[in-house]
Structures are given as C-alpha cells and as structure tokens.
Phi, psi and omega in degrees: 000114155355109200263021155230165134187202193273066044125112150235050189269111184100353155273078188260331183290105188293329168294332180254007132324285166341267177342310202290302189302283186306314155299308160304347164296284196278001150260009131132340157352131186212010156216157193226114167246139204231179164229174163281310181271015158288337178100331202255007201267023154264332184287317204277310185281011180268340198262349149286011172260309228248342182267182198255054167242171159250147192322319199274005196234022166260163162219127217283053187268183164196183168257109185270161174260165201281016191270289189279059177252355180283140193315325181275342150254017146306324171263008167239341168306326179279339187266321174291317146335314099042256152313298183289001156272358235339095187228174164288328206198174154241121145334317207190131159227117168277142144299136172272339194201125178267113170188161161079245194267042176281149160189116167325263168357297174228023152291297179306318163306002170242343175287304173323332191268346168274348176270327171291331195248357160097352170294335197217174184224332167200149188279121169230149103334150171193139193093349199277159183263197170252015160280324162313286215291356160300311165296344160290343187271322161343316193265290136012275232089339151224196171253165226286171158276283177236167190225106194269082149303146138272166202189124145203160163354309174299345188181084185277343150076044208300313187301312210287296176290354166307248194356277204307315187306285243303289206252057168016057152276129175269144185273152177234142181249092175277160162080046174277011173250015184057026198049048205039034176282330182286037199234317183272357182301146158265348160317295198270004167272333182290315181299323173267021144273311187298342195246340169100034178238186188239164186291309176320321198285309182291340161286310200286315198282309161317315209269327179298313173320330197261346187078024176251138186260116170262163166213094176299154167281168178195131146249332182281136171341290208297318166321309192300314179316305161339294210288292186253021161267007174288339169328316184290332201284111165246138166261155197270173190264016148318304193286324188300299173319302176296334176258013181248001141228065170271138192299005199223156225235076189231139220234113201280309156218121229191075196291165206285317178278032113312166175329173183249076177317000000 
C-alpha cells in the first residue's frame, strides 16, 4: 500500500473534488479514498479519469456504509459505487463501521464473493477494535487487509497497532492532523520548528515511522504539496519518543453508533 494518500471525507464540492483528485494524482499521490457516504465517488472518479496517471497504478478504496451491509446490499451498493467512479473494480473495499446491518457472519462472505467475482481486490475494515477483527478473521477465514482508524500523535492507538503487527494488518489512519488540533500542539510544533518543516508534515512523518498509512484531506495545490513532502521528513528517535508520551488523548471522532472506545 502507498505509504501516503489522500482523505476526501467532506470534499462535497465536485469541482473542486475533481480538482483535488486530479492534482494530487499528477504530484505523485497514488492512492485515493473514498466513501459511499461521502457523497463524492463520482467527483473522485472524474479526478482519476482526468489526471495523466493510469487507473491501474492509482490505488482505489472507497466504503460501504453501515444501512447497506446486509449481503444483498452489499453487492449492489458496491456495484453502484463502481459505476459512479467508473472504474471496473476497487483496490479496498471497507466496512465503514462495525454498526448498523454489520454481522461478521454474512457481511463479510458477501464482500469475499465481491473478490471472487474481480470487483474488489481486497477487504478492509474500518473503526474496528480488536475484538472485531477477530471476529472478522473469524468470518474471512483471514484477517481483514486493512483496518482504517483515526490515528495521529493525539491519539496513537498503541493496542490497535500492537493488533496490525501481530496479524499482518495494514493500518490507514484517518483525521491524521487531528482535524487540525495538531497544528496548535505546542510538542509538535517545538519538533517542526527543530527540522524547519510544519507540524502537519511532522504528524504524517510520525504516523510513516509506525508503519502507518495516512490519508490527510487536502483540497488546495499548496497543502497537497505540504502534505506530501513530508516523504522526505525523517524524525529522529528523539522526536519518536517524544510524541509517543504525549499526555494527551484526543479522539476527533466518535459518533453515537461507534464502537464502546
């Protein structure tokens, strides 16, 4: 998996979706995530259409939400996704939430019969703790490909990735700027003052340290750029250390049908 990319949760505007998709595409980004219930999986796919990469070397998720997860709208909700990227297939397709018509038992085996059938190429999860993903590996017969968190410096998520080594999960880390409360640490601000980088850049380069793939939203050139000169940035295990105690525990989002955090 790409060990950045792009977040379009709240990029409802289709032109500058589009616009977005397509510059971050053509500044070397090379996976892109979406949702159903983001609004946008037409926008995103007019902005891979439209940029000068080819389909097959973007990488694709998108989400079911949780109202279609019982098997039979799971394939047709996936199919419809689909058509409106207009693509053939998805890289990753998540659970966006185990809530609502989730049931392990005959949600997952209807995403597997979408992998089986060349729609999808591999099962992701997304919000689960790790008593889900047992029961998803459970369900599987493996374990999930990936498991889709928020995760940034504010909220490192030690157990989950303690979990993703153990069972060779990948982790993807949304909201990794914390919906910009990391712009105001004064922590991560003394560390991107020491390397002469911005604090967005020093949360994403932590979260690469972890072995985690993020994906900030961006709509502007300059932010996407931002965004992805952090590839360059390594912090030293000063800097590591130093944000894995930080004292402070903040969970950006965590609507009333989530998990019992």
């Amino acid at each position: 998996m790409p060990a950045l990319g792009l977040g379009t949760w709240e990029n409802d505007d289709p032109t500058q979706c589009t616009e977005s998709v397509r510059t971050a595409l053509e500044t070397g980004y090379r996976h892109v995530d979406t949702a159903q219930i983001y609004g946008n999986e037409a926008a995103v796919g007019e902005g891979i259409a439209a940029a000068d990469v080819d389909r097959d070397d973007v990488f694709l998720a998108t989400k079911v939400w949780i109202d279609d997860l019982a098997p039979e709208d799971v394939a047709a909700s996936t199919r419809e996704s689909l058509q409106k990227l207009d693509t053939e297939y998805a890289d990753l397709l998540y659970v966006h939430w185990p809530a609502g018509e989730y049931d392990p038992e005959e949600t997952l085996p209807a995403f597997a019969e979408l992998r089986d059938d060349g729609l999808i190429d591999r099962i992701g999860v997304s919000n689960f703790e790790p008593h889900h993903l047992d029961a998803a590996a459970d369900a599987l017969g493996e374990a999930p490909f990936a498991n889709q968190v928020e995760m940034h410096p504010l909220l490192r998520q030690a157990e989950l990735r303690e979990y993703a080594d153990a069972n060779d999960i990948e982790l993807v880390g949304y909201s990794p700027l914390a919906r910009g409360e990391i712009l105001d640490d004064p922590t991560i601000a003394d560390i991107a003052d020491k390397h002469g980088v911005s604090a967005a850049q020093v949360s994403l380069a932590w979260l690469r340290e972890k072995g985690v793939t993020a994906i900030p939203k961006a709509t502007g050139e300059n932010h996407l750029r931002d965004n992805w000169a952090s590839l360059g940035i390594e912090l030293d295990d000063e800097d590591v250390e130093t944000i894995d105690t930080l004292g402070r525990t903040d969970r950006q989002l965590n609507p009333d049908f989530g998990p019992d955090w």
